[in-house]
Every structure is written in structure tokens, then in C-alpha cells.
C-alpha positions as CSV (number, residue, x, y, z in Angstrom):
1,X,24.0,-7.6,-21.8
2,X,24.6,-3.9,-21.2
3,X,28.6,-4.7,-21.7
4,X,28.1,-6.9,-24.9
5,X,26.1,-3.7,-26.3
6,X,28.8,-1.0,-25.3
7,X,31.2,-3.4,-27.3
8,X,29.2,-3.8,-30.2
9,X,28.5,-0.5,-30.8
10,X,32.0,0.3,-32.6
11,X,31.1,-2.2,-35.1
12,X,27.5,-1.4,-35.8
13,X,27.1,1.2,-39.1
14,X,25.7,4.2,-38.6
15,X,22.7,3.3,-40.4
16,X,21.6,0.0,-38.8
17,X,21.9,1.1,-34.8
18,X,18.6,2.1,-34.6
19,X,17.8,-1.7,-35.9
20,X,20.2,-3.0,-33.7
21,X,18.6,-0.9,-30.4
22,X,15.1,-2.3,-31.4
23,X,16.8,-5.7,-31.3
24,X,18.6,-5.0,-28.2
25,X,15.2,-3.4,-26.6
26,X,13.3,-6.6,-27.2
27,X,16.5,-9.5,-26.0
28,X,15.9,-7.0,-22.5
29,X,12.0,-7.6,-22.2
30,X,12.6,-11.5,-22.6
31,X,11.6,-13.2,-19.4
32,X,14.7,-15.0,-19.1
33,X,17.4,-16.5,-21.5
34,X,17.0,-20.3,-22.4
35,X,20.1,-21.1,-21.1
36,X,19.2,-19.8,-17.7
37,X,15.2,-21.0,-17.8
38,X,16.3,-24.7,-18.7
39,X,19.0,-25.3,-16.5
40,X,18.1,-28.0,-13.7
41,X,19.2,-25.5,-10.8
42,X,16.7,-23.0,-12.2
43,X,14.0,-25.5,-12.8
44,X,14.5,-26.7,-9.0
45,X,14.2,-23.1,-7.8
46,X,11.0,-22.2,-9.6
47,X,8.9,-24.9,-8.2
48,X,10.1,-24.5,-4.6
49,X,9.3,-20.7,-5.4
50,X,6.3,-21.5,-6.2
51,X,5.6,-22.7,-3.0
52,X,5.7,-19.8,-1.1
53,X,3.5,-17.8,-2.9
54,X,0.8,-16.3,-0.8
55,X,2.0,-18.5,2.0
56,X,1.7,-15.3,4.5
57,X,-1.8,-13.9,3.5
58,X,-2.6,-11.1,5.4
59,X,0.3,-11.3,7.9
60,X,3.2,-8.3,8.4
61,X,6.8,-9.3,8.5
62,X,9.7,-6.6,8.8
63,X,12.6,-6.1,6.4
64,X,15.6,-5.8,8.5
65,X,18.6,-3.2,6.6
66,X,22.0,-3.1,7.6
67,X,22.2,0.5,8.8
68,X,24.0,2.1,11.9
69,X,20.6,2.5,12.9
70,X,20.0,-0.9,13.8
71,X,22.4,-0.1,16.8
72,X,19.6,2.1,18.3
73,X,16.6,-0.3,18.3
74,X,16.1,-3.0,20.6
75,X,16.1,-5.6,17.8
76,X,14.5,-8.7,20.6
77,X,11.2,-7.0,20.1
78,X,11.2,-9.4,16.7
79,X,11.6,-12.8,18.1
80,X,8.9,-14.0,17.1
81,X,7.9,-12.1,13.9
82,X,8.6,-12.9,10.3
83,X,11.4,-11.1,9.0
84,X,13.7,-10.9,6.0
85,X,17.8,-9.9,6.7
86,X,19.7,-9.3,3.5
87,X,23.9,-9.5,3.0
88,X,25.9,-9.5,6.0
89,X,22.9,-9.3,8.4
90,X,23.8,-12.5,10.0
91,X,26.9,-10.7,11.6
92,X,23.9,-9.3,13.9
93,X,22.3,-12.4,14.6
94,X,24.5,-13.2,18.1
95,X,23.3,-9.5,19.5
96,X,19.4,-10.1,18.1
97,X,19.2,-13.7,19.6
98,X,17.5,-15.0,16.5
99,X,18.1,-15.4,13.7
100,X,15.8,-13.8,10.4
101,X,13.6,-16.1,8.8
102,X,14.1,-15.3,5.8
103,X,17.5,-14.3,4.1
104,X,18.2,-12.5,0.5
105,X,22.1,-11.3,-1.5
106,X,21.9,-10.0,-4.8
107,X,25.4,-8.1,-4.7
108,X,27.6,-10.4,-6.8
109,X,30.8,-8.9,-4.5
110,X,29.1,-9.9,-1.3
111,X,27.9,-13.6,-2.8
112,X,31.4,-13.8,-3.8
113,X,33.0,-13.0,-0.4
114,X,30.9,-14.1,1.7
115,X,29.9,-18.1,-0.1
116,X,30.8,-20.0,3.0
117,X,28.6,-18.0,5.3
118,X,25.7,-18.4,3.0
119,X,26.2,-22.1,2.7
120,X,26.1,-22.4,6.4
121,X,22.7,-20.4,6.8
122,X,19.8,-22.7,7.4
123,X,16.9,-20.2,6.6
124,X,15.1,-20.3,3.4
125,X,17.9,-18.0,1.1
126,X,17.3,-16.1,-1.9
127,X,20.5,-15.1,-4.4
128,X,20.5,-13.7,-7.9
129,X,21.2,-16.3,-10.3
130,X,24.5,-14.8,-10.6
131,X,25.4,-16.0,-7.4
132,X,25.5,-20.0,-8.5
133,X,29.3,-19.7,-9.8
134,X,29.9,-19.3,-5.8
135,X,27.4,-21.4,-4.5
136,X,26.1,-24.4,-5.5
137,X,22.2,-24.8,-5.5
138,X,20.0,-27.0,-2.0
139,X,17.0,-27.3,-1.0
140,X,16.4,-24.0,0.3
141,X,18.5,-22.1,-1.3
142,X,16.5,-20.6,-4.2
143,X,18.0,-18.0,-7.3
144,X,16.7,-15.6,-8.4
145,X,16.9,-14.3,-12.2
146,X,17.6,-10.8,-11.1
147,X,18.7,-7.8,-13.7
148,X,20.1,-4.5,-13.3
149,X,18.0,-3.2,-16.5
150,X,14.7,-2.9,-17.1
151,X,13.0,-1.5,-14.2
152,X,9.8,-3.1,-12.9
153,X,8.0,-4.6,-10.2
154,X,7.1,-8.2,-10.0
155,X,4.2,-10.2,-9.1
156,X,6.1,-13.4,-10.2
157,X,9.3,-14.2,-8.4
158,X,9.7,-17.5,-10.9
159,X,10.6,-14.9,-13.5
160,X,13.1,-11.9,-14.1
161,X,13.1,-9.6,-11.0
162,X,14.7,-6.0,-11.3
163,X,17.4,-5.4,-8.1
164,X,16.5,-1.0,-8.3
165,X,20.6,-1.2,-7.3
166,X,19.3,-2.6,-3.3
167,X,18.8,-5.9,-1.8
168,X,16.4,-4.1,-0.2
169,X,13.6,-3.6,-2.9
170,X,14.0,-7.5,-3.9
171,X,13.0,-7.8,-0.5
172,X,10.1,-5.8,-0.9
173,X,9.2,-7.9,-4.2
174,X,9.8,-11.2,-2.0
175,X,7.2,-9.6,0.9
176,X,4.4,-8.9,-1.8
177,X,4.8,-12.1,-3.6
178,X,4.8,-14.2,0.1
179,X,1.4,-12.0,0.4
180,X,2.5,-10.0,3.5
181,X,-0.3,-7.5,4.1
182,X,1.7,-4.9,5.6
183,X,5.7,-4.7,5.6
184,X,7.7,-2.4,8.2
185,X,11.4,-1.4,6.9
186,X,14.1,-1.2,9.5
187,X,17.5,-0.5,9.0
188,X,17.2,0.9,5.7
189,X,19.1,4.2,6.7
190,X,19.2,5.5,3.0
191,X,22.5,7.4,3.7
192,X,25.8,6.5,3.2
193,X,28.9,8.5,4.9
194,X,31.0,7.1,2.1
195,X,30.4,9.1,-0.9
196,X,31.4,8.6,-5.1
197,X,30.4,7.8,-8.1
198,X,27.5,5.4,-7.5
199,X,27.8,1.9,-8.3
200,X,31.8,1.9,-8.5
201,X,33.6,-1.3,-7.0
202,X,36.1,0.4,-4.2
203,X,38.3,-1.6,-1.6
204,X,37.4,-0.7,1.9
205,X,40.7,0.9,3.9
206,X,39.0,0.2,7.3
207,X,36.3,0.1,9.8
208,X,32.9,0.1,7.9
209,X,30.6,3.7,9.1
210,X,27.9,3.0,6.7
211,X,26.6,-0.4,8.3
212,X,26.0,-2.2,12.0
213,X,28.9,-3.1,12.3
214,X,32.2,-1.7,11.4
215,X,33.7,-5.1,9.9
216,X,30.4,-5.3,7.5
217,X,32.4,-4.2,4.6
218,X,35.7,-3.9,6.8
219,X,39.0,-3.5,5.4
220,X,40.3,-5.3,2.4
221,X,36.2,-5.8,1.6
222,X,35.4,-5.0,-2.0
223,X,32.2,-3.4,-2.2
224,X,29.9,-0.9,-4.8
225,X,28.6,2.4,-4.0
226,X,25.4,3.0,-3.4
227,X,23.1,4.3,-6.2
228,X,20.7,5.8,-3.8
229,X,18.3,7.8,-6.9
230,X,18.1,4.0,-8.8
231,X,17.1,2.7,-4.9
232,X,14.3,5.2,-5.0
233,X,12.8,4.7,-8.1
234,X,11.8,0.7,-7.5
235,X,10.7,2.1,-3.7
236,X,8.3,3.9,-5.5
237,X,6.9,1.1,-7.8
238,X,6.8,-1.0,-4.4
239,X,4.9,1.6,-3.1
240,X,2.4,1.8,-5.6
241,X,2.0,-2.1,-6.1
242,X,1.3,-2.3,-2.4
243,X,-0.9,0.5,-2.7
244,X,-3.0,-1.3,-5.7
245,X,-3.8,-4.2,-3.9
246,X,-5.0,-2.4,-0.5
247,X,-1.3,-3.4,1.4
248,X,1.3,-1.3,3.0
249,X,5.1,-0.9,3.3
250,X,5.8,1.8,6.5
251,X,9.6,3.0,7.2
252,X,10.4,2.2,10.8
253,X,13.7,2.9,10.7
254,X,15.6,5.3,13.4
255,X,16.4,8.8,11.8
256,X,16.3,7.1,8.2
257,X,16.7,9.6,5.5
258,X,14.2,7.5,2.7
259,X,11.2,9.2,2.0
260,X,9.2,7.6,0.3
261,X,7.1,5.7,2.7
262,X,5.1,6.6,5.4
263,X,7.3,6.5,8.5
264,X,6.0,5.0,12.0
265,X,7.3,4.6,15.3
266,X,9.1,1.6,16.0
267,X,8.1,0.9,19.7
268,X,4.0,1.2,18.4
269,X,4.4,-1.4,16.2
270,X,4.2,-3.9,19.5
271,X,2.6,-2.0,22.1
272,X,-1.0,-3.4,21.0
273,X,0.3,-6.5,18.9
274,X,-0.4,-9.9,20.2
């Protein structure tokens, strides 16, 4: 929508764009568009959404990121526990010994280039609704109507969902809406050694320094940088909706750089835990 407007605008007089913004203003706080809310694969994915809605009451899970930092933790310690990879994290799942139980892509690029690996994952998967011109909707494989505009945080993963520009905070929006009491980040290293304008579509040259693995986004990968001050601002609404309803999010990532939650030690989180 945010294209269609940029083109419009040259055509729009003077006098009726502040009509046309109101218009505009409103289309963005519609739940979803018809064409999206009626089609079967959307229908299909709401009521199997619907069924894992407070399905983890009270439980903790861990949000696994893709950082270099993920290199430093003995990631075996989670066998066991619920937790959500996002993107490429499967790439890890040989080294972890398990795989995540959960799995979530928003990143049209990565949906796009990577289609047959998420096809072959068995876990219950996530992807933006954008994702279905690469892959083709199954039971448990759920989308998503996920937006770049309009920030928010949902209680209601059947309806829009803002992305905050991160896999990460859809995550966080899955977690709450699953009814995880308390969620531990890992991974989530919220600093990136390639720099630019954020949200630009570059072509990796080589080995990848901002993930796990240098072949994450290795060469020839098309990929977006990171808009790390749009990140922070849905960290914060997950923050506060956590916070509303007596629950938790707590960084235990190695060295991470995000502030916004309270950080914890990695190794406590299983030294009393049965």
C-alpha cells in the first residue's frame, strides 16, 4: 500500500490530499483486505491458529536469534524446552541436536530463497502471508497477515500482525498469544557488522559476520538491512504487553547489545529448572 500511495501522490490535487491521507489512514487500520480474509488458504490458517491459543499457559519457551552469539552458548541445554527458531535457524539444527519446535519467516527474500527448506520442515511454521507465492499452504504451515505499517502489538494472531522490521518481535507476538508466561531471548545479538541504509536489499559478496554461520546469508544471498531503531520500538510494546498481563520477556543472549529487556544469565536459567 505504502508504494500505491507514493505513486498516487503525483496525481492527487493539491487540495484533496489531506482527503486522500484520511482515506489512506483508515484502508491501513482495516484488519485485513477481503481478498486476503476470504481466501481458502487464509480461512484454513485462522482456525488452526486458533488452536494454539493459550495452549502453553504459564510455561517459558526461548526465542532462538541467529546471531554470532549463538556460537558461544551450549545450545543442548534446550532439548527439551519449547522454543521458536526464525529464518535460517535450521542451518543450526545438526550442531543443537534438535530441532526448534516452533519455526517463523516473515522476510519475503528469505521465504523466497529459501521455499524448499521450509517445505521440508515438519514443525508447526509460521510465514507472512506474502510468503504463499513461494509456498503453497499444509497442515501446519500457518500465514500470517503480517504489515510493515501500522505499529502495534497483537493479542490476536488470526488478524493483522505488525513485523517492527524483525522476525524476532512476531516471535514475541506468537509467545504471548501461545500464553507463555515468561520468554528468554537468545541470539538476538541486536548488532550487525554490516552497516547501510536500513532496510535496503543488498547482494552478499561473501561469508556472512552478522549470523551463526557464515553461509546464513552467504555469497550471492539477497538480503535487507537491518532497521535496528523500528526493531526497538515493537521490543518495547512487547515489553509493555508482557508487563500488563503479569508475564516476562528476559534477554539471555551472550554480549547482546538490545536493551530493552532485562538481561539474565544464560547458565541460571537451568541450574534449578526441572
Amino acid at each position: 500500500m505504502s508504494d500505491s500511495r507514493e505513486l498516487l501522490k503525483g496525481f492527487i490535487p493539491e487540495a484533496l490530499k489531506p482527503a486522500a491521507k484520511n482515506v489512506y489512514d483508515a484502508l491501513r487500520r482495516v484488519p485485513e483486505l477481503p481478498g486476503a480474509w476470504l481466501h481458502p488458504w487464509r480461512l484454513q490458517s485462522r482456525r488452526e491458529l486458533r488452536s494454539f491459543h493459550n495452549i502453553h499457559r504459564g510455561e517459558r519457551c526461548f526465542i532462538v536469534g541467529n546471531g554470532p552469539s549463538l556460537k558461544k552458548m551450549d545450545l543442548g541445554k534446550l532439548k527439551g524446552e519449547y522454543t521458536f527458531g526464525m529464518n535460517r535457524i535450521y542451518m543450526a539444527f545438526p550442531d543443537m541436536g534438535f530441532e526448534t519446535s516452533y519455526y517463523v519467516c516473515m522476510n519475503d527474500l528469505v521465504v523466497e530463497q529459501c521455499a524448499a527448506d521450509i517445505r521440508s520442515l515438519r514443525m508447526p511454521r509460521f510465514i507472512s502471508w506474502r510468503g504463499r507465492r513461494w509456498v503453497a499452504r499444509e497442515p501446519g504451515l500457518n500465514f500470517l497477515y503480517s504489515t510493515y505499517t501500522g505499529p502495534g502489538f497483537t493479542h490476536d494472531l488470526t488478524g493483522r500482525v505488525w513485523e517492527s522490521a524483525t522476525v524476532t518481535y512476531v516471535a514475541l507476538q506468537l509467545a504471548f498469544y501461545m500464553g507463555f508466561s515468561t520468554v528468554y531471548l537468545i541470539g538476538v545479538d541486536h548488532n550487525f557488522v554490516t552497516q547501510g541504509k536500513p532496510n535496503t536489499t543488498v547482494v552478499s559478496q561473501g561469508d556472512d559476520p552478522n549470523h551463526f554461520n557464515p553461509g546464513y546469508f552467504g555469497k550471492g544471498f539477497r538480503w535487507q538491512l537491518p532497521d535496528l531503531e523500528t526493531s526497538e520500538i515493537g521490543y518495547r510494546l512487547a515489553r509493555d504487553a508482557f508487563q500488563a498481563e503479569g508475564r516476562q520477556v528476559l534477554d539471555a543472549t551472550v554480549d547482546g547489545k538490545l536493551t530493552i529487556f532485562p538481561k539474565i544469565n544464560f547458565i541460571s536459567l537451568f541450574e534449578h529448572h526441572a
